[in-house]
C-alpha positions, -999 to 999 in steps of 0.1 A, spaced: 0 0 0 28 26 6 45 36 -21 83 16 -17 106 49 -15 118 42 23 143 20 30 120 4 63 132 -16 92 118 -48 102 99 -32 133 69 -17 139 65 8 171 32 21 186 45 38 217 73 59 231 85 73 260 114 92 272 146 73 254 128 42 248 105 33 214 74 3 225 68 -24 199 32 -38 199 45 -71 224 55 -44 246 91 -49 240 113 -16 247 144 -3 225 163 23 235 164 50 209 195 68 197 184 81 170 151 102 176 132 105 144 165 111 131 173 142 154 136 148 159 131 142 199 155 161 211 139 159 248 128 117 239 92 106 231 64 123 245 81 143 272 49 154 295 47 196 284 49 194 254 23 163 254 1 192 273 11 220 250 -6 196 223 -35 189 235 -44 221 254 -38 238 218 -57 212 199 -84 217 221 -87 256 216 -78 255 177 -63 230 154 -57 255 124 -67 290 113 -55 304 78 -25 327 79 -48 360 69 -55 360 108 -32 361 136 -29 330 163 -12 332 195 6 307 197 24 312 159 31 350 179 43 332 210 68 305 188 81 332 170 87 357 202 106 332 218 132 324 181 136 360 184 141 365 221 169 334 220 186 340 184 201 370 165 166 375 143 142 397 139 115 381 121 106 343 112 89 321 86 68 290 94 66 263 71 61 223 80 96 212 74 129 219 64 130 214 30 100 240 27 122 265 49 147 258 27 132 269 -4 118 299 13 158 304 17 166 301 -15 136 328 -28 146 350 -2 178 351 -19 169 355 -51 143 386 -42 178 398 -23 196 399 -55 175 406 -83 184 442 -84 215 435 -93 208 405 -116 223 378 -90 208 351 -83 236 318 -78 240 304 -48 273 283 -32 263 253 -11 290 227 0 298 195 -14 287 162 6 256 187 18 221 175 22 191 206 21 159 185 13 142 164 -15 119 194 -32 137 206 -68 151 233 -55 162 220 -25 176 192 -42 192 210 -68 210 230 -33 224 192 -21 256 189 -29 258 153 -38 250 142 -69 232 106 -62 207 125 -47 196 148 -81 203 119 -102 174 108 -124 157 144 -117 167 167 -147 163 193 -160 176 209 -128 170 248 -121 203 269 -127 221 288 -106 232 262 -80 271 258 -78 292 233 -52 326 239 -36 342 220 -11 335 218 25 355 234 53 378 246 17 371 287 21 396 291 -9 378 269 -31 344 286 -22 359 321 -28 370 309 -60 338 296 -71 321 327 -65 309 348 -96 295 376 -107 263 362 -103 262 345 -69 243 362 -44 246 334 -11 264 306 5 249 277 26 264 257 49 254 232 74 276 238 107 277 204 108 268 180 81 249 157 91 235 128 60 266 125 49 284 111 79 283 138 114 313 163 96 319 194 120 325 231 100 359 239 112 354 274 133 385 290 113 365 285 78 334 297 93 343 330 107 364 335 76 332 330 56 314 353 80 340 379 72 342 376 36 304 370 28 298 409 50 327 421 28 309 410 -5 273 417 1 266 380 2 240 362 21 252 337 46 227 308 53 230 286 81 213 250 74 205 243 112 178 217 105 198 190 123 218 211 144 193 229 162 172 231 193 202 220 216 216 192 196 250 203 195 251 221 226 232 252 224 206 264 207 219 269 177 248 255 165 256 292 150 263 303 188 295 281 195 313 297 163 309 334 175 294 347 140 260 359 130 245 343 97 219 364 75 193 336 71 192 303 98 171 282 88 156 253 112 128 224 115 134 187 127 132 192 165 113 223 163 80 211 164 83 188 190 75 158 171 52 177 147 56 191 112 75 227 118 99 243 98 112 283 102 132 305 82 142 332 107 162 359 99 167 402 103 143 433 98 161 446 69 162 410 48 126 401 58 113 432 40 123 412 5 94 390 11 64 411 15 27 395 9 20 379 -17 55 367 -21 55 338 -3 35 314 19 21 282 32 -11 272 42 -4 252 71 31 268 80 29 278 116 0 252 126 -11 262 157 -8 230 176 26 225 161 40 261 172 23 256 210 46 221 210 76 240 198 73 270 220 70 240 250 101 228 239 121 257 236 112 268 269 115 230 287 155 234 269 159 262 292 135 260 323 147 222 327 185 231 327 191 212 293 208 243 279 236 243 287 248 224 316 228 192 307 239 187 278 274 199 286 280 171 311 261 138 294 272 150 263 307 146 276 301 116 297 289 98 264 318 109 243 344 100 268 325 64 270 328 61 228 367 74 232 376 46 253 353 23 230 378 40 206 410 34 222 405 -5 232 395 -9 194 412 14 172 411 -11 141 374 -10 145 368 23 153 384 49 133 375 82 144 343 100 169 334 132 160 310 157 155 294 181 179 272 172 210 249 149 209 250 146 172 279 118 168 294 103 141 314 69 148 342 65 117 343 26 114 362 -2 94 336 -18 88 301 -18 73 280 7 93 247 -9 80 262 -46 99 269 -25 129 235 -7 132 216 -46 127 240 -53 156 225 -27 176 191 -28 166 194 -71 177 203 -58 205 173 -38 211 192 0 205 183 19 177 213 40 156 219 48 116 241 44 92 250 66 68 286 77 51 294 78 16 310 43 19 289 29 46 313 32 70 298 57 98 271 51 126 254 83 134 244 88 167 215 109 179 200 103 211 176 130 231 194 155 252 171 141 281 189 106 280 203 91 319 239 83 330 221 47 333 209 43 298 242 59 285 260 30 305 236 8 284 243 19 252 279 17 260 276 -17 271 257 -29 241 285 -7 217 313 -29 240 292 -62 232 296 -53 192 328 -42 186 339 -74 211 320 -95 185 337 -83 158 364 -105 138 394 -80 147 417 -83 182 411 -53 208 446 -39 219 
């Protein structure tokens, strides 16, 4: 009955709480990988449960020609916590994405620009244009003709993306951490040069924080730990608190480029959506997870995957990445590694252009004790495997 385009699991799941995902026998898997970066406070975490049904007992949706408090209240708080000064809703990333990339092109068409720079190995969404904006080919093959004005330049490589730049390019996009194409980390040096060189040029600077935001990497937005300002962040996944949610957020003077009429979404800032993201923005603060929490059990779980590292270094090749958003660099097949796990009752992903990283994304809310278990289960694996610990 569906059409075949996932790649499925052999589970089904009709409950979750906290870390753990409930299949219909009742049997629990602990779950590090959260709707891939979706629950960043686990499954059903009680106020934003509330947030939800309080809202969708007031109002499920009301067209965007009216106002709705709790689209006002959402957007307040992006603005009160981040550098912007006005915000988009849309129902995922890929829609905030495009919103991105005609925000852009309304920028520049004054001056006839209209290209835009996004890294190689990048993933921005599976609409054309946000397609087109992925740098990696596999995933635009099969999809011609594709829009113009899209060009690809190495990651963490500033040189290479000055160079590319032409007359006609009017923004770059980066991810400060990309994410689909194995958990790589934007070195700060290349950013902040960017940052620098993007002012200089009257270029827009988009930050791809679909997967980074909302706490995963350690504060709010990823944006934060590199000290620079982008002109256009653009966020969804964890947003909505399990919902559909996208937003484009960005200043007073780059917002006026998209007046009505412009753009626009009928269900973008669903009310019952923006009530669970505005609960989860303000449970990442009023429950300590920003920043202390996921300071310390973000470093607790790192330190455990280090000595994971160290007593099988043929195995495990590198951990990086930023937070809880992991990336383990392995020998190995990943896609073996994550059957392991899932036997094993612990849900992870693989991903990396030559299957050979497990991605790692558990909630921020997760316990020393079901860190311990996920270690344990990781030592059980990498025991397993055909290749002598030192």
């Amino acid at each position: 009955m569906l059409l075949g385009n996932y790649s499925r699991e052999p589970l089904v799941f009709e409950k979750g709480r906290g870390s753990y995902l409930f299949d219909p026998s009742g049997v629990a898997y602990l779950d590090f990988l959260g709707g891939i970066a979706i629950h960043v406070l686990g499954h059903c975490h009680p106020g934003i449960t509330h947030a939800i049904q309080k809202q969708a007992q007031r109002m499920v949706h009301v067209s965007n020609l009216y106002y709705n408090p709790a689209v006002v209240d959402l957007a307040e708080l992006l603005v009160e916590k981040t550098f912007a000064d006005k915000v988009f809703f849309s129902n995922s990333g890929t829609e905030a994405i495009e919103a991105a990339i005609k925000l852009a092109r309304r920028y520049g068409a004054s001056s006839g620009r209209y290209e835009m720079i996004s890294m190689e190995g990048s993933f921005h969404g599976r609409t054309l244009g946000a397609m087109t904006l992925t740098g990696q080919a596999k995933v635009r093959e099969g999809f011609g003709p594709l829009p113009p004005g899209f060009l690809y330049a190495p990651f963490n490589d500033f040189d290479k993306i000055r160079a590319s730049r032409t007359a006609n390019t009017v923004a770059v996009i980066v991810e400060p951490v990309q994410g689909e194409i194995g958990v790589i980390p934007a070195e700060t040096d290349f950013l902040q040069k960017l940052r620098r060189w993007t002012q200089e040029e009257d270029i827009l600077l988009i930050l791809d924080e679909i997967q980074t935001g909302l706490g995963r990497t350690g504060t709010l937005f990823a944006y934060e730990q590199y000290e620079i300002v982008p002109d256009i962040l653009v966020s969804s996944k964890a947003l909505g608190g399990g919902l559909p949610l996208g937003a484009l957020l960005t200043s007073e003077r780059l917002s006026k480029f998209l007046p009505p009429g412009t753009h626009g979404s009928t269900f973008g800032g669903n009310p019952v959506a923006c009530a669970a993201g505005a609960a989860l923005v303000r449970a990442l603060f009023a429950e300590d997870f920003l920043p202390e929490r996921v300071r310390s059990m973000s470093s607790y779980l790192w330190d455990g995957l280090m000595a994971l590292k160290n007593r099988y270094p043929s195995l495990i090749r590198e951990i990086r990445g930023k937070g809880f958003m992991i990336g383990c660099v392995v020998s190995v097949s990943a896609k073996k590694i994550k059957d392991l796990f899932r036997e094993e009752r612990v849900l992870v992903n693989a991903t990396g252009p030559a299957d050979d990283v497990i991605r790692i994304l558990p909630p921020l809310s997760i316990t020393y004790d079901e860190t311990d278990d996920f270690l344990s289960v990781a030592e059980k694996i990498f025991s397993s495997l055909p290749v002598e610990k030192s």
